[in-house]
N, C-alpha and C positions, 0 to 999 in steps of 0.2 A: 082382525086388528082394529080396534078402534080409534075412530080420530082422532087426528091432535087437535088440542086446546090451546087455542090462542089469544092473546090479548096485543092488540094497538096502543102505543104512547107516541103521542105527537102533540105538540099545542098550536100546530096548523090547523082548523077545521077542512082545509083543501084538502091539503094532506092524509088526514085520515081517510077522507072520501076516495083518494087516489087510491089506498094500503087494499081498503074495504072492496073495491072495485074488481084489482087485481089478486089480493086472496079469495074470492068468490070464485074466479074463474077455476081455481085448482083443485083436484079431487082431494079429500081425505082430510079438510083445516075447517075446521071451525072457529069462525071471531065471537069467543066468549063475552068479551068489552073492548070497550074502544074510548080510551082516557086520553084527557086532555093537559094531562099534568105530572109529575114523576111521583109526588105524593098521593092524589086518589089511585094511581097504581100499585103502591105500596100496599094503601089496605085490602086491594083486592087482592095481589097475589098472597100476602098474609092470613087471608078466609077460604081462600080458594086453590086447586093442583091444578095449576096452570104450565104445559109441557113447553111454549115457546113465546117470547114477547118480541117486539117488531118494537125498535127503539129509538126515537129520534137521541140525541145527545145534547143541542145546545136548545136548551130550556129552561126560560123563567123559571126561578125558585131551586128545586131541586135539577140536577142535572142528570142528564141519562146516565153520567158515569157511576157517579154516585148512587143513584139508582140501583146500576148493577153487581156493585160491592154493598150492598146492601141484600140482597138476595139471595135465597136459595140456589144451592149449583145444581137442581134438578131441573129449574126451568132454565132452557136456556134460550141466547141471545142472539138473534138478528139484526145489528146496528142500520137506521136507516136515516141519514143525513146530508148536508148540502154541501158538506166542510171536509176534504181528501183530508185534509192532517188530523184529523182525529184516528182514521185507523189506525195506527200503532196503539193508541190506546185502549182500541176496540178487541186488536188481536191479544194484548196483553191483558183483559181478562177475557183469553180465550172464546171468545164472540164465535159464531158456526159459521156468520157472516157479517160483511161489511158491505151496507148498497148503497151508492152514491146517489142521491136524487139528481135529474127523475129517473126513476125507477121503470123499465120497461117491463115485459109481462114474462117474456124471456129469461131477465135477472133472475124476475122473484121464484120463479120454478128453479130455477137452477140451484138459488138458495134451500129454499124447501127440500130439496133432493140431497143439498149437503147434509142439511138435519137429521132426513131419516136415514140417510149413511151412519153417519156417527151413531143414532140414538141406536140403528141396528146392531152397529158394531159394538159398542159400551153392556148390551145384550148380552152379546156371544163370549164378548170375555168374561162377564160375570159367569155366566154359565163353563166357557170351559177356557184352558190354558193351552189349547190343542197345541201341535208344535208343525201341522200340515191342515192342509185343506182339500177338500172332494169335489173336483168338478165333472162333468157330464163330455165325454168328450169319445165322440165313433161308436155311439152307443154303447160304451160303458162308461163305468165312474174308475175317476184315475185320483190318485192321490199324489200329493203336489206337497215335499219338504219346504215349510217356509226357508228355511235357511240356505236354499238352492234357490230361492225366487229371486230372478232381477229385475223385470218387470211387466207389464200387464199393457196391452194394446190395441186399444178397440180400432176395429176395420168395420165398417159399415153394419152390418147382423151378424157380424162373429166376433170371437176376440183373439187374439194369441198372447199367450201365457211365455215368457222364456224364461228356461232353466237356463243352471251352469252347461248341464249338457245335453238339454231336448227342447224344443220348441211345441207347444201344446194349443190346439185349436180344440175352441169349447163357442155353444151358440149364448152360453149365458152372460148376461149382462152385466157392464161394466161396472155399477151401482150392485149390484148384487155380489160382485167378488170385491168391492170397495167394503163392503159389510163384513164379510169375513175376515181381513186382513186385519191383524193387530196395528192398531195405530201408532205403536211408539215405533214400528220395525217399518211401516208404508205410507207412503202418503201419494193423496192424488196431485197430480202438478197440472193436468191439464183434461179438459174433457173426454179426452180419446186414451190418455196415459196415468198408470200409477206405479212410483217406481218402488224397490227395496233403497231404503236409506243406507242399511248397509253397504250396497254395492255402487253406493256415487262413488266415482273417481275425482270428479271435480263439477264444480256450478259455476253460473254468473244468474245475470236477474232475468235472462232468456233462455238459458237451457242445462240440463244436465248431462253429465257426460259417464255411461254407463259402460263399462269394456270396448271403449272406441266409437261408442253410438253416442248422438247427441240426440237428447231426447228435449222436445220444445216445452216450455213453462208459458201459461196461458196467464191472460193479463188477469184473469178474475180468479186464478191458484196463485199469484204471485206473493201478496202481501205475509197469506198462509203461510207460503213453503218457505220463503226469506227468516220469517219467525222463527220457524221450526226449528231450522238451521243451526241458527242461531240460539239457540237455548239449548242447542245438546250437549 
């Protein structure tokens, strides 16, 4: 798999020095450019296939929002700002994330990780409509009816999978069955859980509530999963 391409927008010179710093450290990203402004950004993504941009928002001249309605929906967004009341308008054009400066090393992996969830998962639909998934479980492969899934729950190096009517332990990785699940049917809420949207019985902005299980909503799925919610 080839690396993602990436570009920085910030009109902090710090700023970018921090972005640059901490995307260095993570495998698989390459900082293609690193802009100082939302219009020399413009012409670069416009000459260039550019898979993810690092975004500040409140900037001289052009603004990052604008920016982002102004773009290609292949490359996508990682909002990185000093200002909490901008994400809503981060999540509403669908942003993969929202980092509040400062940005620990921690966030932006976590970030990156959402990326290539999604960019996996946007993959796999293109390629098929499956209606189950095959996970590796007691040494064989077990096939798993999405429409029996309620939800997904990492335990330290394993996961457990639960049906309507089986509980299924597999060693593969959280981020790995985050890729397989269709997006409009799952969503991740927290970094140990992903639930079937289907089968909420009820939310608040802490947890979900799945056949009598309250399942916890993690402060950096939150903005996400309130969205989601909310737009079905």
């Amino acid at each position: 798999m080839s690396n993602i391409k990436c570009v920085i927008v910030d009109d902090e010179p710090t700023a970018r020095d921090i972005l640059q710093i901490l995307i260095s450290q993570i495998e698989g990203i390459d900082i293609i450019f690193s802009c100082k402004n939302a219009s020399e950004a413009l012409s670069i993504l416009n000459e260039n296939n550019i898979d993810l941009l690092f975004l500040d928002i409140n900037m001289p001249g052009m603004s990052g929002i604008t920016l982002a309605k102004s773009i290609s929906k292949k490359t996508k967004i990682i909002f990185t700002t000093a200002y909490r009341e901008y994400a809503i308008d981060g999540f509403d054009l669908q942003a993969v994330d929202y980092l509040l400066k400062p940005i620990s090393l921690g966030r932006m992996q976590q970030a990156i990780e959402k990326y290539k969830s999604e960019n996996n998962r946007s993959q796999q639909n293109a390629i098929s409509s499956k209606e189950y998934i095959i996970i590796r479980s007691e040494r064989k492969m077990v096939k798993i009816n999405l429409s029996e899934m309620l939800y997904v729950e990492s335990l330290s190096d394993y996961l457990k999978v639960y049906t309507e009517t089986k509980m299924i332990i597999t060693r593969e990785t959280i981020t790995n069955i985050d890729a397989k699940l269709p997006s409009n049917s799952f969503i991740r809420i927290h970094r140990s859980y992903i639930v079937s949207i289907n089968y909420i019985n009820s939310y608040t902005s802490e947890f979900v509530e799945i056949n009598e299980k309250a399942i916890p909503i993690s402060r950096s799925y939150r903005s996400s999963f309130l969205m989601k919610m909310e737009t079905e």
